[in-house]
C-alpha positions as CSV (number, residue, x, y, z in Angstrom):
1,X,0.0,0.0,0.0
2,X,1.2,3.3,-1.1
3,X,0.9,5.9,1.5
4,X,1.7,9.7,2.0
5,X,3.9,11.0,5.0
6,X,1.0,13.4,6.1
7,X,-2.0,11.7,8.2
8,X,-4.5,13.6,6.2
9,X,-5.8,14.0,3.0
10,X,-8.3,16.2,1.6
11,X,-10.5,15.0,-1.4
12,X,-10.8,17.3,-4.1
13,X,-10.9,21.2,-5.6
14,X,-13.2,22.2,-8.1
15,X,-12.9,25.5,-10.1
16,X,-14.8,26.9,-12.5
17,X,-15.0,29.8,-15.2
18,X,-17.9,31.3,-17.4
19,X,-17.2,34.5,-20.2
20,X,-13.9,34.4,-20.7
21,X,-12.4,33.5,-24.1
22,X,-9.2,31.7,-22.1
23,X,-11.4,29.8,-20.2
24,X,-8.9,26.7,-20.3
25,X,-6.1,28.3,-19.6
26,X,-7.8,30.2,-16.6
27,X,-8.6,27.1,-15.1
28,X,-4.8,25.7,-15.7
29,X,-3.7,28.3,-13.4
30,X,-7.3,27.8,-10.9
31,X,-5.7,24.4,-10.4
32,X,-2.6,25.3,-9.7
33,X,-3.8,27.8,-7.5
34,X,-5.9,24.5,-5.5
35,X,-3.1,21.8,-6.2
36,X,-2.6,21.3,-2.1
37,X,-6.8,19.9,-2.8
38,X,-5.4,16.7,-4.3
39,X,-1.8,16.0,-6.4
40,X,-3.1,12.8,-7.7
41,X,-5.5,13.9,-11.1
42,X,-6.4,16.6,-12.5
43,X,-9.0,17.4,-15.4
44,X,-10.7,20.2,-17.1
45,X,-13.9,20.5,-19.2
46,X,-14.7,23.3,-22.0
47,X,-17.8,24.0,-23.9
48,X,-17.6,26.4,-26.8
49,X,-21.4,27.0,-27.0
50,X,-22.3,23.7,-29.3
51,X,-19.6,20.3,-27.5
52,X,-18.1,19.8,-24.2
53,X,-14.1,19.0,-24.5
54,X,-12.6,17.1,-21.8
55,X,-8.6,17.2,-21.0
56,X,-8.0,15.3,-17.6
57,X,-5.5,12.6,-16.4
58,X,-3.6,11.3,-13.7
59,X,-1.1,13.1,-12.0
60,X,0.1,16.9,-11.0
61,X,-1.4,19.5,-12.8
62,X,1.5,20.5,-14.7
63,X,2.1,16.2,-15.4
64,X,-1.8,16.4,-16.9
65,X,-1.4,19.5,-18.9
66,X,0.5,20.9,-21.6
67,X,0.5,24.3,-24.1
68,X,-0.8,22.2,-26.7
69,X,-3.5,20.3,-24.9
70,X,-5.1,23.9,-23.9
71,X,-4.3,25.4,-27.2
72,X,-7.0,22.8,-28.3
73,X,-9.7,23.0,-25.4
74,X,-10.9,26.3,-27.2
75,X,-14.1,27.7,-25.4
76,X,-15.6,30.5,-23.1
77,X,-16.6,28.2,-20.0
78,X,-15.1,25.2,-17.9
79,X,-15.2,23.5,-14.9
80,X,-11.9,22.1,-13.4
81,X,-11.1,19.6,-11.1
82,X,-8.1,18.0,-8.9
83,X,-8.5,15.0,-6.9
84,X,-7.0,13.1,-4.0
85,X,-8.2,9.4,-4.4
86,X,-8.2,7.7,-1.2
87,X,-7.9,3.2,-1.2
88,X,-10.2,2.1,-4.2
89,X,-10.6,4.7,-6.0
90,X,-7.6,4.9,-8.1
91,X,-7.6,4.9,-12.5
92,X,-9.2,7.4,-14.8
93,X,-12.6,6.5,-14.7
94,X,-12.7,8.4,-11.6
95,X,-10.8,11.4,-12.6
96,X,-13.0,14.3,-12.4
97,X,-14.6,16.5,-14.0
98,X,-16.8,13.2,-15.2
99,X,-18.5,13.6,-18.5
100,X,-21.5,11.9,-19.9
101,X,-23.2,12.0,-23.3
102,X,-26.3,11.2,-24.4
103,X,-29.3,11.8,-26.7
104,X,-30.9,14.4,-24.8
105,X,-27.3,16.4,-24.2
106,X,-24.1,16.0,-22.9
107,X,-22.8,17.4,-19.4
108,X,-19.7,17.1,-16.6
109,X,-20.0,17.4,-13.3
110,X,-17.0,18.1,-10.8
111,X,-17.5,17.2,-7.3
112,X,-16.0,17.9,-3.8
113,X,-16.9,16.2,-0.9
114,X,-18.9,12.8,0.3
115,X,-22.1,11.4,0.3
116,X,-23.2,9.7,3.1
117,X,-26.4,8.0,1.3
118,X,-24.3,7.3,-2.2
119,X,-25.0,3.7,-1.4
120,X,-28.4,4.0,-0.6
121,X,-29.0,6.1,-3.7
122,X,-26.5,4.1,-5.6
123,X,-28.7,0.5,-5.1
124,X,-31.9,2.6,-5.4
125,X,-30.8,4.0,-9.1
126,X,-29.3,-0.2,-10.0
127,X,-32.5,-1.2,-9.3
128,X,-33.9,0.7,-11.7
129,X,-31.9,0.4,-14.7
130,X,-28.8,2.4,-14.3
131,X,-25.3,1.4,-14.9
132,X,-22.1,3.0,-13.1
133,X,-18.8,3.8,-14.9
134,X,-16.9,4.2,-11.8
135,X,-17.1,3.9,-8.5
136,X,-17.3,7.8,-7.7
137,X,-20.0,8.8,-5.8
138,X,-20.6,11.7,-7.9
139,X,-21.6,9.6,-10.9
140,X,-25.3,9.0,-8.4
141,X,-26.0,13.0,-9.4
142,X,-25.6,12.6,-12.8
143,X,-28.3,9.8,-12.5
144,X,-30.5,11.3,-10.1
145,X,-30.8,14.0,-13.1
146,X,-31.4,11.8,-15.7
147,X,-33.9,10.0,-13.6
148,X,-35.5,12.7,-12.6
149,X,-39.4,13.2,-13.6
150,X,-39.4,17.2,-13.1
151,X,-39.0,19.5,-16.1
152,X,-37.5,21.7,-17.0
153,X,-33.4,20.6,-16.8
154,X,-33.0,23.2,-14.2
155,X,-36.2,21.5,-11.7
156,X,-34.1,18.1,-12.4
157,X,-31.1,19.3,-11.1
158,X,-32.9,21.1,-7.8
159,X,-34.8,17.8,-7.4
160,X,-31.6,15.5,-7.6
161,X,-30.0,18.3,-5.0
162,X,-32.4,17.6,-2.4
163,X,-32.3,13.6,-2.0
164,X,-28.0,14.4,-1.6
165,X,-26.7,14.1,2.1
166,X,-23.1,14.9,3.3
167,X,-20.7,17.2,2.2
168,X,-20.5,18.5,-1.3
169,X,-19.5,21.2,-3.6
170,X,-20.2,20.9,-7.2
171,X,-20.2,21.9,-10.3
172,X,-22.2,20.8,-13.5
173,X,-21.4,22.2,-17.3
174,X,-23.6,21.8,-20.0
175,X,-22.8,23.4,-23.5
176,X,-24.8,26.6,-22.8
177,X,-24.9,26.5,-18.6
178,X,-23.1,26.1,-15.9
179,X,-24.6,24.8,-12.6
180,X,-23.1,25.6,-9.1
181,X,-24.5,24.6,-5.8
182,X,-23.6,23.6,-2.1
183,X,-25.0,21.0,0.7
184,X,-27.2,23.0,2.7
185,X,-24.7,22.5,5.9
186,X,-21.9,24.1,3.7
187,X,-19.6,21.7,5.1
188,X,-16.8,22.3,2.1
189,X,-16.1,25.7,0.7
190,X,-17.1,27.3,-2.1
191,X,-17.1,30.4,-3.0
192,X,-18.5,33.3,-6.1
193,X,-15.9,35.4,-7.4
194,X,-15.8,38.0,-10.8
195,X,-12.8,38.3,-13.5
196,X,-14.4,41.2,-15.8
197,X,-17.7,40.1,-17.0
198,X,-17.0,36.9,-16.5
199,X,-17.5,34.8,-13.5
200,X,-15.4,32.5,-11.4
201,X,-16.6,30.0,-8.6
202,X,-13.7,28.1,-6.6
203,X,-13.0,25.6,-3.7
204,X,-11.1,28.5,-2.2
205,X,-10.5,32.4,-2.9
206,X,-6.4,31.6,-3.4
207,X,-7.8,31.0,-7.2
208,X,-9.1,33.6,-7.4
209,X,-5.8,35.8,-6.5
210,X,-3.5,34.1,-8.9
211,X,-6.2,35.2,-12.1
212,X,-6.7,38.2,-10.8
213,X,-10.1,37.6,-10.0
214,X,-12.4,39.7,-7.5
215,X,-14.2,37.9,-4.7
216,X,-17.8,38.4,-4.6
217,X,-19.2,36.2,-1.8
218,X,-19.4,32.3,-0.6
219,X,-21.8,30.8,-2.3
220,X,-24.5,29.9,0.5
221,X,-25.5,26.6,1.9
222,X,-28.1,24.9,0.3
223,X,-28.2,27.5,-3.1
224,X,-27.4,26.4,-6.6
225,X,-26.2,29.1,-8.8
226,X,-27.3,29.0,-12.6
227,X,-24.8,31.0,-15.0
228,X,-25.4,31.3,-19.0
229,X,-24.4,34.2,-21.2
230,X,-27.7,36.2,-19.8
231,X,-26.2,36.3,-16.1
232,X,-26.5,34.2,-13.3
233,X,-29.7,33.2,-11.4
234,X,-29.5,32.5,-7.7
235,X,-31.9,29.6,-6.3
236,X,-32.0,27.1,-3.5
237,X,-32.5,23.2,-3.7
238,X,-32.9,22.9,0.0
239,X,-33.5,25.0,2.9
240,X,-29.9,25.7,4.8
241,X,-29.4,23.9,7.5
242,X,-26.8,24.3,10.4
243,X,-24.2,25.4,9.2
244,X,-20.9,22.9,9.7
245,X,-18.1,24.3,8.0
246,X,-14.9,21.5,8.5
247,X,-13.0,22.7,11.3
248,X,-9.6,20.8,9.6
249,X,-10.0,23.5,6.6
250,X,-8.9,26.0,8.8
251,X,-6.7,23.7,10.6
252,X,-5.1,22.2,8.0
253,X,-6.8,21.9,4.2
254,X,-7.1,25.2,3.0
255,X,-4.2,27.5,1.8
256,X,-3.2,30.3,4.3
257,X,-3.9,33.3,2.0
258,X,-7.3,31.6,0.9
259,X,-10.5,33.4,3.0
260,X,-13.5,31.0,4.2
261,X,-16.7,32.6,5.2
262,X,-14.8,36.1,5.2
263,X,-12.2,34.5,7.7
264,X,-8.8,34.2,6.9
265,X,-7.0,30.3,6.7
266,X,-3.5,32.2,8.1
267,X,-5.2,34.7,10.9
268,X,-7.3,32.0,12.2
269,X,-4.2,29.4,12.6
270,X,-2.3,32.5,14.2
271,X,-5.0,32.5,16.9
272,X,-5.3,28.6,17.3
273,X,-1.3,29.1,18.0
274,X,-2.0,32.1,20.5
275,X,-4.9,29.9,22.1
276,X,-3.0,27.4,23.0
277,X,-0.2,28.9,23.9
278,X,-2.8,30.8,26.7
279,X,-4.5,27.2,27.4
280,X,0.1,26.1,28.5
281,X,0.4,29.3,29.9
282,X,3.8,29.2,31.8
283,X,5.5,26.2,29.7
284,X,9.5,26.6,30.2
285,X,11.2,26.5,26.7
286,X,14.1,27.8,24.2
287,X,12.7,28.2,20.8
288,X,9.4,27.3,19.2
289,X,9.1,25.8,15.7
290,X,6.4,24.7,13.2
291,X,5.8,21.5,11.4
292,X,6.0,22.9,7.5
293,X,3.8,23.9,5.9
294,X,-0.1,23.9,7.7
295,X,1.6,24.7,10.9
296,X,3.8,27.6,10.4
297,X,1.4,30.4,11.5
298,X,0.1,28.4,14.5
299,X,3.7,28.5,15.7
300,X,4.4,32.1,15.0
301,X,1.2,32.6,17.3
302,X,2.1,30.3,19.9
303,X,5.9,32.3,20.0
304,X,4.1,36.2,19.7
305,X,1.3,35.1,22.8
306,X,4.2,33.1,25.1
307,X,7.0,35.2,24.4
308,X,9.6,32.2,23.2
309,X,11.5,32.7,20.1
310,X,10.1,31.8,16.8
311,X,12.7,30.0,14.6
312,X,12.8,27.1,11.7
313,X,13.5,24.4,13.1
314,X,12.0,22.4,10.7
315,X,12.9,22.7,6.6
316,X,10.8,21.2,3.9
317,X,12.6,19.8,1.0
318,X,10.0,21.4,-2.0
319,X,11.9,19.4,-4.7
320,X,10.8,15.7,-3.1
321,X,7.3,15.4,-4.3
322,X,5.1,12.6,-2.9
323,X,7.2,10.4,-0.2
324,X,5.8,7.4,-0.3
325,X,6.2,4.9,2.7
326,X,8.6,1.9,2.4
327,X,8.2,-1.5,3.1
328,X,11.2,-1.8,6.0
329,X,11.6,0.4,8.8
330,X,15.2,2.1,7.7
331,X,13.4,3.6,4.4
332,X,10.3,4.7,5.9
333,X,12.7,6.8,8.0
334,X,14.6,7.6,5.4
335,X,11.4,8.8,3.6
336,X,10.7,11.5,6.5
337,X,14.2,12.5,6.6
338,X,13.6,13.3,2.2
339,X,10.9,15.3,3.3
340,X,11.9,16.8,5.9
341,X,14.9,17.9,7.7
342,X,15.8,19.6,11.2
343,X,18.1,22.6,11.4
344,X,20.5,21.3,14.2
345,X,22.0,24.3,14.8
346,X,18.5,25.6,16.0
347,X,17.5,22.9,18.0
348,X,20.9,21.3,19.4
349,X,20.5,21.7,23.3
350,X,17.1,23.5,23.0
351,X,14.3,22.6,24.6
352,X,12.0,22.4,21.3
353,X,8.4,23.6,21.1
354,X,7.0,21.3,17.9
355,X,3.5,22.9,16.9
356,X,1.6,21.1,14.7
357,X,-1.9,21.0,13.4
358,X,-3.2,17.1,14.1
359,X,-2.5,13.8,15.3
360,X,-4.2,11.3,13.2
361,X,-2.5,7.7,13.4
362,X,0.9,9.3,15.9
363,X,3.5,7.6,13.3
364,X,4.4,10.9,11.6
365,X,4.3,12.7,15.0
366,X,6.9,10.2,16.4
367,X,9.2,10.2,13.5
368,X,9.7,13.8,13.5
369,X,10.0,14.1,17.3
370,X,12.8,11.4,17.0
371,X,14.5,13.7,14.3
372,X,14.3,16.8,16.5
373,X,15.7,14.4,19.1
374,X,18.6,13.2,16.6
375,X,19.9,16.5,16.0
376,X,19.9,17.4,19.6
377,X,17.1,19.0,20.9
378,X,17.4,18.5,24.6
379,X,13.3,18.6,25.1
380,X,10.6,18.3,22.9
381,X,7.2,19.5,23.7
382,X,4.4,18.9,21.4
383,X,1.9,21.4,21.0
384,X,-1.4,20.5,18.7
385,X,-3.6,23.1,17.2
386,X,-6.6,21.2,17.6
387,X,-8.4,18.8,19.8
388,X,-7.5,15.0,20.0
389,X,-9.1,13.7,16.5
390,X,-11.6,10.8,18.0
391,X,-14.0,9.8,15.6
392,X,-14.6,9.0,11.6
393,X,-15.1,11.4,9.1
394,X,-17.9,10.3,6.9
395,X,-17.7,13.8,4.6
396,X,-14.5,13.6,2.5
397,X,-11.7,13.1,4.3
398,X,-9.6,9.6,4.6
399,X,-9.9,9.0,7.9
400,X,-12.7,6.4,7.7
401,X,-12.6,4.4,10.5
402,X,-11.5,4.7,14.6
403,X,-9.4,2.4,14.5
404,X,-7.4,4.4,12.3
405,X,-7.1,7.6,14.9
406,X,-5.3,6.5,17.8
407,X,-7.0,9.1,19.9
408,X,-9.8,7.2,19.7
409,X,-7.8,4.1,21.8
410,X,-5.8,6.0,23.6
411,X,-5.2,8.9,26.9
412,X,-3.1,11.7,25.7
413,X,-0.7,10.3,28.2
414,X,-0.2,7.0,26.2
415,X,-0.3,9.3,22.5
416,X,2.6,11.2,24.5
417,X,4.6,8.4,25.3
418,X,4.1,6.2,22.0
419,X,5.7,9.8,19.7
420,X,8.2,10.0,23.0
421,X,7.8,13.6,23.6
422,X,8.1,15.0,27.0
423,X,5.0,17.0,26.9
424,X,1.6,16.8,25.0
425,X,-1.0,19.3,24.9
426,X,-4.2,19.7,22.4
427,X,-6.2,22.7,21.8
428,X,-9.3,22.6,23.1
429,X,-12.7,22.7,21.1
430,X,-13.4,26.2,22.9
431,X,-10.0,27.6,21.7
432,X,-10.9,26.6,18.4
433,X,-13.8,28.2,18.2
434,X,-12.8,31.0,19.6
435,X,-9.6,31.2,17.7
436,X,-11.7,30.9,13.7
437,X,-13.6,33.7,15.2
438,X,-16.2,32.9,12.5
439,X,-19.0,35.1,12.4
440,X,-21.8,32.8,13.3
441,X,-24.0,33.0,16.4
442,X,-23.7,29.5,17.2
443,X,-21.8,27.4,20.3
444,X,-19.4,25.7,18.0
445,X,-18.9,28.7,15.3
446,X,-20.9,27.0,12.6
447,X,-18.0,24.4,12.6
448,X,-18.4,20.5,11.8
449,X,-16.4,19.5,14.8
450,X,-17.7,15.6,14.6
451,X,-13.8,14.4,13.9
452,X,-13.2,15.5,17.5
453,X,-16.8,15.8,19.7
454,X,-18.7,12.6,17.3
455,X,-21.2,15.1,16.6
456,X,-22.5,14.6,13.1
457,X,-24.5,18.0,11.5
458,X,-26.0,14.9,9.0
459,X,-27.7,11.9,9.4
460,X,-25.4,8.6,9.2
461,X,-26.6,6.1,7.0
462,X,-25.9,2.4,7.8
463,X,-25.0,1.5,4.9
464,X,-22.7,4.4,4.2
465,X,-19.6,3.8,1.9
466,X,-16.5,5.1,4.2
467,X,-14.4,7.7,2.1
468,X,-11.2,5.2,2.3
469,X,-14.0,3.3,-0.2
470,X,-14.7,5.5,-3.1
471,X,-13.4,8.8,-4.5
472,X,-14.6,12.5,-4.2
């Protein structure tokens, strides 16, 4: 099994563009811009007014794409997609955006997030006829649409929106429309943005930066967005419901200079830094240092609030790429150390504060305490910018079972001893909260916590296909 150094893997980005001549090459840069979403496909689909033409493979986006390629993917609208592909859901079936054809019209949809009744759905539409391609949980929408007895192609769409549960954020292109909408939780960003006339919708506002695009607003939970060369028309398929934003985008997902729900990725990890360094007020150490890259500005808050030196301790080598894990104990270690590297001269007879933004399964946690421990540091004190990660994630990302969190088995004492660092502290759910500073009336800051407090905003379905299953 093939697996990445980091815990935690986020599932997908979508981007998409509508009234721009350059539409492909926009979204070539829009998925460079969302790359951090998922490094293992990438795919873009344009409509000139009369076909979709799809350009998609598996890889990086700059492995995927080349001058020619978008030379020849002429049109004024796309959707755009890169994927992380957790156990199962590997090959370019699943490579997103997926198109279909068919008598009536052809369309792609690109999809981020997890359905928690996909199976459900999934046996409901077999039973009836319909055939699956992949095993992609987005390919259900596509027939829910089809299937779907309300006219016009707009009503078929709302009325396939409303039997979805979970998490998604989606996109469908036809040749003269494009379709945007969000689960009525909002549990993965999304969000409206302008580039001239033309209009832009992205996973996060960081896309919208590198085209020089202007933000407008999020798009809402539970709306669908229809764009065509008259405008766009703003609608709902569901009434919102609580909102549940993922905590872990702010934690960890989401680029620093990218803004969810008008709150800033970077200022929000600053203050999960400064609240925890209030929640260990007094701890007794040398320097502090982050765990490249989600951690970085948790650490420099942790140093401003307690007053210890901020230094890198820590360097990431950029030019490794994906280190995968090795079958004997010596190269997995040797994997870390590719990736990355202490700076002994900063941490040689220091007492180390290592901030960093989750434990998931403790094995990367302990190999990097070891290296700190290698090069010197005379104490290493852990510090984690969220709470102790309990429970499943059934909305897109790959920690599908509890088994695979050892939280969920174990004290913070034991997680403390098994990644041997002499002190252990996570932030608590009130600091986070407190530290997104979202502006949401609501005890847990309009936050999906359920990773941490196993409170689900959704209803769990029985038969629900964990994401380690299926793809985005």
């Amino acid at each position: 099994m093939l697996t990445e150094i980091r815990g935690l893997n986020e599932e997908c980005g979508v981007f998409g563009i509508w009234g721009h001549t350059d539409s492909a090459q926009l979204s070539y840069y829009g998925l460079h811009a969302l790359q951090h979403r998922g490094q293992e496909g990438a795919g873009i689909v344009v409509t000139d007014g009369t076909k979709l033409h799809p350009v998609k493979g598996e890889g990086l986006v700059n492995d995927v794409f080349n001058e020619e390629k978008l030379r020849a993917a002429t049109g004024h609208a796309a959707i755009a997609h890169v994927r992380y592909p957790t156990a199962g859901g590997s090959g370019i079936e699943n490579v997103q955006p997926l198109l279909f054809r068919s008598s009536t019209g052809s369309l792609a949809i690109a999809h981020n997030g997890n359905l928690v009744n996909a199976n459900h759905l999934k046996q409901h539409l077999e039973r009836s006829g319909s055939i699956f391609n992949s095993t992609s949980d987005t390919e259900v929408v596509i027939h829910l649409i089809k299937k779907s007895s309300y006219s016009p192609f707009r009503e078929k769409v709302k009325n396939a929106l409303s039997l979805l549960k979970g998490a998604f954020s989606l996109m469908i292109l036809t040749k003269d429309m494009m379709v945007v909408a969000r689960d009525r939780n909002g549990l993965r960003p999304l969000a409206l943005g302008k580039l001239g006339d033309a209009y832009v919708v992205a996973s996060e506002t960081c896309a919208f930066d590198l085209i020089g695009a202007e933000y407008v607003r999020d798009v809402e939970p539970g709306e669908i967005l229809f764009i065509t060369n008259n405008g766009i028309e703003v609608d709902s398929f569901a009434p919102a419901d609580k909102r549940a934003m993922c905590a872990m985008e702010y934690v960890y997902f989401a680029r620093p200079d990218s803004n969810i729900d008008g709150v800033n990725v970077h200022m929000a990890r600053k203050r999960m830094g400064r609240e925890l360094a209030r929640e260990v007020a007094g701890i007794e150490a040398d320097v502090v240092t982050g765990v490249p890259d989600s951690s970085l500005s948790s650490a420099i808050g942790f140093a401003e609030e307690s007053g210890i030196p901020y230094e890198l301790g820590l360097i990431k080598n950029r030019y490794v790429g994906r280190t995968f894990i090795q079958p004997t104990q010596e190269l997995r270690e040797r994997g870390v150390k590719m990736k990355l590297s202490p700076v002994v001269q900063v941490v040689k007879g220091k007492r180390v504060v290592m901030v960093d933004d989750s434990i998931v399964r403790g094995t990367t946690s302990r190999r990097i305490v070891r290296m700190l421990k290698e090069a010197g540091a005379a104490e290493v004190h852990v510090m984690i910018t969220s709470p102790p990660m309990t429970n499943p994630c059934f909305y897109g990302i790959d920690t599908s079972t509890s088994e695979q969190l050892i939280a969920s088995s174990h004290s913070i004492e034991q997680i403390r001893d098994a990644i041997g660092a002499d002190t252990l502290t996570f932030l608590t759910v009130d600091g986070m909260v407190r530290a997104t500073a979202r502006p949401f009336d609501d005890e847990e800051g309009g936050l999906c916590m359920a990773c941490f407090t196993g409170k689900y905003p959704t209803e769990i379905f029985p038969d629900t296909v964990l994401p380690h299953e299926k793809d985005c």
